[in-house]
N, C-alpha and C positions, 0 to 999 in steps of 0.2 A: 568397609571398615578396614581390611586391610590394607587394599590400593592406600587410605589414607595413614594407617600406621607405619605403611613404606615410605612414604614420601616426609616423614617427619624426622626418620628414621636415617635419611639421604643427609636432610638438609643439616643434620646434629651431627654428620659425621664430616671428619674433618678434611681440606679440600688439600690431597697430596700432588706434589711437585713432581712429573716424571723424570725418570732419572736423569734423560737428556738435556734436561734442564735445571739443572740444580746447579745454586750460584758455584761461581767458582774463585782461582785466586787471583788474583794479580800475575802476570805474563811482567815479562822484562821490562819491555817498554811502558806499561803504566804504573810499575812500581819505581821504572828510578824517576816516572815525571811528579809521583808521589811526593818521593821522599825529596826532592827537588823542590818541592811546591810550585814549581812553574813551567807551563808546556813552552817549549823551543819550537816557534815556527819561524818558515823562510815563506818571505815573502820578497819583492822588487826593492829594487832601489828607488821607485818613487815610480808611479803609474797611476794616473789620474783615475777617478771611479774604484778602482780596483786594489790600490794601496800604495795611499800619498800621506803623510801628515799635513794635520790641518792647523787653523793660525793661533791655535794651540799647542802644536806638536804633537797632535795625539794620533794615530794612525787613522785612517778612516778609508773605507772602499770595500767591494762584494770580500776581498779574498779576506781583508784585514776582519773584517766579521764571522769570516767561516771558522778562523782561531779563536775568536772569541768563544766562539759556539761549543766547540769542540773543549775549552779550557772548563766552561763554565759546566758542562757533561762530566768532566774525568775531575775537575778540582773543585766545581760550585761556586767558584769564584772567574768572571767575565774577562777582571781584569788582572790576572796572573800568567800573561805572554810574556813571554820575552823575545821583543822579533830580532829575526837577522835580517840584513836586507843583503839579498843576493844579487847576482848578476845570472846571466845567460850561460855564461862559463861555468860559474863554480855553484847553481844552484843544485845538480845533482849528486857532486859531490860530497856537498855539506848534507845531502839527506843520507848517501850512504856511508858517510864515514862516520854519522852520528851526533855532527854539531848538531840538527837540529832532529824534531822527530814528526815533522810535517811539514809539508812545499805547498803551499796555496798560493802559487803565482803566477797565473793565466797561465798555468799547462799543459799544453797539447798532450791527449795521451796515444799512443801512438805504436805500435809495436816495437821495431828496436828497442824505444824508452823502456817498457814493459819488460821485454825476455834478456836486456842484455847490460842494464846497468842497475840490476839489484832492488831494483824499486816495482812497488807494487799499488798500481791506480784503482783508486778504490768508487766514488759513485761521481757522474759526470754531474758539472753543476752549472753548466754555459755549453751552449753550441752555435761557433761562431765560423768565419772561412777569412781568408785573408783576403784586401781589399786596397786599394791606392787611395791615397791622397794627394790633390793637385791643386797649384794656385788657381783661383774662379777666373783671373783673366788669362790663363796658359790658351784657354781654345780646347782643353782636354775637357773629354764630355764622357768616352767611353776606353778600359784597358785598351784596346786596338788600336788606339792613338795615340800611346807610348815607344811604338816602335823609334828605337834609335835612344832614349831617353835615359838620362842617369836616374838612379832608384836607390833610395837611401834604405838600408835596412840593417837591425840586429843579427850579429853573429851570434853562433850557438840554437839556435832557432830553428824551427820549421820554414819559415818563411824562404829562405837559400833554396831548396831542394823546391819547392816549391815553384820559386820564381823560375827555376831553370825547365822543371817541367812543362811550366806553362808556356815557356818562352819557344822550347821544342818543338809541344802539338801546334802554338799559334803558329812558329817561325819568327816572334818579332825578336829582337834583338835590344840588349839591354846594358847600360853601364854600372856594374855594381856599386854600390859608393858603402862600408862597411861599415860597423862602428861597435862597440863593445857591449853598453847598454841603452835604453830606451829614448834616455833623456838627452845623448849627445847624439841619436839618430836623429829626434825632434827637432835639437836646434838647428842640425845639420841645414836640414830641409826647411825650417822657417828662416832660416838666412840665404839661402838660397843656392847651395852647394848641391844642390840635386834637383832634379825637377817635380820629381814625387817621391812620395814616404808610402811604403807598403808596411802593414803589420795585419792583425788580428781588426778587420771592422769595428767591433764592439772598442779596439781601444782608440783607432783613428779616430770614431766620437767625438770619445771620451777627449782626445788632444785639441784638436778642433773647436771643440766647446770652449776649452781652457787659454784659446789664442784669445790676443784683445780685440782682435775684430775676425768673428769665425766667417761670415760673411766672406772674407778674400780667400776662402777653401774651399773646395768642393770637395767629399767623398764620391770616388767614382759609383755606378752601381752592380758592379760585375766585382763577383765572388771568384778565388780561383782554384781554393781547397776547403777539403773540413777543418774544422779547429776543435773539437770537444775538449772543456777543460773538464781536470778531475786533478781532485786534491790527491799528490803523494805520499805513500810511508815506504818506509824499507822492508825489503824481504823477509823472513822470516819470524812475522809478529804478530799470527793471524789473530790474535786477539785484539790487538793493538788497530788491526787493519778491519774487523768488522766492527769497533767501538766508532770507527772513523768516518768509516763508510755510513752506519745508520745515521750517525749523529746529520751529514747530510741528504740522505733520506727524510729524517723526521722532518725538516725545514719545510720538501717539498709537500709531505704530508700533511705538516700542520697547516699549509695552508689551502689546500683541497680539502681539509676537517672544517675550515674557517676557527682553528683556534691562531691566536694573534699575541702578540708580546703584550696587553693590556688585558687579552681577558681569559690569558690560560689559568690563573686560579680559580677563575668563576668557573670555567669547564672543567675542571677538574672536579671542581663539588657539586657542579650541576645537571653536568650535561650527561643523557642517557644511554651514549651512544658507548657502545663498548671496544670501539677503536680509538675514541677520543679516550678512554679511562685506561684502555693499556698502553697510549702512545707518551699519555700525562703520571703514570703511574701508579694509578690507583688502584689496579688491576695487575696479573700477570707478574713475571718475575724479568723481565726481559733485561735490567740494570744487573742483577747478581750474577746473570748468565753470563758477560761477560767484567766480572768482577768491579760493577760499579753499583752504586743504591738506584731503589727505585726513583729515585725524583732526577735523573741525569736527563732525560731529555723535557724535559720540561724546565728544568734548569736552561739547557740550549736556545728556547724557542723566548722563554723571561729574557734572555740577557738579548739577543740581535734582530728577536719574532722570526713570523716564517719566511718564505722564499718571496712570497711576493711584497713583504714588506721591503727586506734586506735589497730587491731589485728597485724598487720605488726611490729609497733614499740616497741611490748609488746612482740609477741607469736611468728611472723611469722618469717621468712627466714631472714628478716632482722634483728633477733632480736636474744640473746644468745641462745632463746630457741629452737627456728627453729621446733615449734608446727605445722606437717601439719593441716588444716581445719579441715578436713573432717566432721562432721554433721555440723559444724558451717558457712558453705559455705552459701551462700543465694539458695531461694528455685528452682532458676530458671539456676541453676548449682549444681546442685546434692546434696545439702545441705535440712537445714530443718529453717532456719530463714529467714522470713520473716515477714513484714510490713500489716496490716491492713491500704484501701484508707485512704491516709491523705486527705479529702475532709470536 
């Protein structure tokens, strides 16, 4: 009788918040993108898959979605971006000087980047290595067979230090051909001003797909760095920096949950699972903690779905580029992303 008058006794009292977690207020950067009504992201000046306007004008590609994600988290509304489109030069500047208040444009995170231009990388959302592209009738089969060859590539870039290291351990030798951004290294090398285009794998693809006949290109198959991208904020906004960082977490979450841009309200009201109910907000206080409502990630996952959707529409089989996964599977499928507890 009393074990049962205790347990009546529990459940009628009221379920307190620890102190560590009690919502909070607004930090700098999400009260002036508040009072703004619209988050500032840099993203490319045009990057096929990853962030091009399409024959509408409307942005479309993994990074132009990860803004979405993150607007529709901090404002509920998907479509209150305001993008920049950057270059290689001036994209870290514009995050530290404050045009914008996130860099989602295929960027390497990388040390220097990290301790020395004010910026702080928050969860990785691609892992890629950098890779050649070569005409299919050049005779080029494997990087080793570059020796002596012009190489068209992005300043401002990982790619440079890169090529040179490589060039080092192999010994080949190489003729740089430079270029500002992405799209005058492309044409570069589809007119034929260099013999190969080196970039990021995942975006050679992506170019590749986009020629009118991909057939006369080969991507080599030799890697010759890491590339992890992770979306940037500026230093001093740790609030701002973990609202940014889960918001891409929850993506990769939600889809190891199997919740999907169509059936997270169903999950939200159905599902029994108590990491589906605090990732969707039904649960837990994890939105107030850092001064947003409970419905912010599940807001994110309605507006773009999860990771393997946003990969599908952009990279995958269903998409020009037909990019298999492979490290970018989730971790419990033979890949390497995953989710720290959303608890």
């Amino acid at each position: 009788m009393r074990n049962a008058l205790l347990a009546l006794l529990l459940l009628a009292a009221p379920v307190l918040t620890p102190a560590w977690a009690q919502p909070t207020s607004p930090g700098n950067t999400l009260a002036a993108v508040r009072a703004r009504g619209t988050l500032n992201c840099g993203i490319s000046t045009g990057d096929p898959a990853w962030s091009q306007p399409d024959a509408r004008g409307v942005w479309q590609g993994v990074d132009a979605d990860l803004c979405r994600a993150i607007a529709a988290a901090v404002l509920g509304d998907a479509g209150k971006v305001a993008w920049s489109h950057l270059t290689g030069q001036n994209r870290f500047p514009a995050l530290s000087g404050g045009q914008v208040e996130v860099l989602a444009r295929t960027t390497t995170w990388t040390f220097l980047r990290d301790s020395m231009l004010g910026l702080n990388f928050t969860a990785p959302y691609f892992f890629d290595g950098q890779g050649f592209l070569v005409k299919a009738n050049s005779g080029v089969e494997r990087a080793a067979q570059l020796d002596g060859a012009s190489i068209c590539f992005t300043s401002a870039s990982t790619h440079e230090l890169n090529l040179q290291d490589w060039a080092r351990t192999t010994r080949i030798r190489f003729q740089p051909v430079i270029f500002a951004d992405k799209d005058e290294a492309r044409r570069a090398y589809e007119s034929g001003r260099c013999d190969a285009y080196t970039a990021d794998a995942s975006q050679l693809a992506a170019v590749r797909a986009a020629f009118p006949d991909p057939a006369q290109h080969r991507l080599l198959p030799d890697l010759i760095s890491k590339e992890p991208y992770a979306v940037a904020v500026r230093h001093g906004d740790d609030q701002w920096f973990d609202i940014v960082r889960f918001v891409v977490f929850a993506l990769i979450e939600a889809e190891e949950l199997g919740i999907t841009q169509a059936n997270a309200d169903r999950m939200l009201a159905e599902s029994p699972s108590p990491a589906v109910q605090r990732l969707l907000g039904r649960t837990g206080d994890l939105g107030p903690s850092v001064g947003l409502d409970r419905a912010w990630l599940l807001n994110a996952v309605k507006a773009v779905g999860n990771y393997a959707e946003i990969y599908e529409r952009h990279l995958g089989e269903g998409s020009q580029v037909r990019l298999p996964r492979g490290y970018n599977r989730l971790w419990n499928q033979g890949g390497v992303l995953w989710s720290p507890p959303i608890r």
